[in-house]
C-alpha positions in Angstrom: 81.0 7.4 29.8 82.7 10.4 31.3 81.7 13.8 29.8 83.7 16.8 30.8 80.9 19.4 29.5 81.5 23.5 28.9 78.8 25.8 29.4 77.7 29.0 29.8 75.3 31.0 32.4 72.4 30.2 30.2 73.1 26.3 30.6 73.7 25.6 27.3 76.5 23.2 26.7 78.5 23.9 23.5 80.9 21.5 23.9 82.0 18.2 25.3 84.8 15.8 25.4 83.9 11.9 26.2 87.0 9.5 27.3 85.4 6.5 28.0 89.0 5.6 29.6 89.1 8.4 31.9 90.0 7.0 35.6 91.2 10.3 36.5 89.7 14.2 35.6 92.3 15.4 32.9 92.9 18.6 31.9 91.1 19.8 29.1 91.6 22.8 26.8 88.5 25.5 26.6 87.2 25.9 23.5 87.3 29.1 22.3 84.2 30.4 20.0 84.7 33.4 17.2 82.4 35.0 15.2 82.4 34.9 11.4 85.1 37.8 11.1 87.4 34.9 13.1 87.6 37.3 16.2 87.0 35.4 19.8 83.6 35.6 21.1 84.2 38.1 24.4 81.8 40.6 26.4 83.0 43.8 27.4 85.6 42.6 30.3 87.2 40.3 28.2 85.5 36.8 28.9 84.7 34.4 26.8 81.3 33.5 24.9 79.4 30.5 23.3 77.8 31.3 20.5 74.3 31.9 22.4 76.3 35.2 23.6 76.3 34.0 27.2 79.8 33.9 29.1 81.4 30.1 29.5 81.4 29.1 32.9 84.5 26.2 33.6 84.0 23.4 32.7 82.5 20.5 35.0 82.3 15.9 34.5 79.4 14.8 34.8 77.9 10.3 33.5 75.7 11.0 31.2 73.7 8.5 28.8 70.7 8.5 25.5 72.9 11.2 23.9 74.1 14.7 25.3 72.1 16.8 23.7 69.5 15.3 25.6 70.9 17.4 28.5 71.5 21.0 30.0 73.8 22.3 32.9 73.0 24.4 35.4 75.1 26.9 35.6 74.7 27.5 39.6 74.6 23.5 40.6 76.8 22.7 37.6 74.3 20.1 37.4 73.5 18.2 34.6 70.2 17.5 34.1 68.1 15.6 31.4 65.5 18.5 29.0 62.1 18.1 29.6 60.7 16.8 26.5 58.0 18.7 24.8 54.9 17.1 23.5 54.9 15.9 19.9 52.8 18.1 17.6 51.1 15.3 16.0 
């Protein structure tokens, strides 16, 4: 499955799209955030923000399997990488 994943500098990704029928990277529309008022999400210069407050970065593909929120992108790589799992409290 082809993910084309949005981001921001803290590596959180707050959205994707999936096209399992994706042969080629289309272009996809950025999701823009806002907060409960309905205004955009924006710092001070005018860029946009998830909803953690940190800027989105563009948006990269990446093959990803077990479930996407399994997973974080680095926003200097723009690699997506798997979360460490953290032991059970049991």
């Amino acid at each position: 499955m082809i993910y084309f994943i949005e981001h921001d500098e803290a590596g959180n990704i707050v959205h994707a799209c999936a096209d399992p029928m994706a042969t080629i990277v289309p272009l996809v529309n950025r999701v823009i955030f806002n907060d409960s008022s309905g205004n955009p999400l924006r710092d001070t210069d005018g860029g946009e923000l998830s909803p953690y407050g940190s800027k989105l970065l563009e948006p990269t593909e990446t093959i990803t399997s077990g479930g996407l929120e399994n997973y974080l992108c680095d926003p200097i790589t723009l690699a997506v990488t798997k979360k460490a799992v953290s032991p059970s409290l049991a």
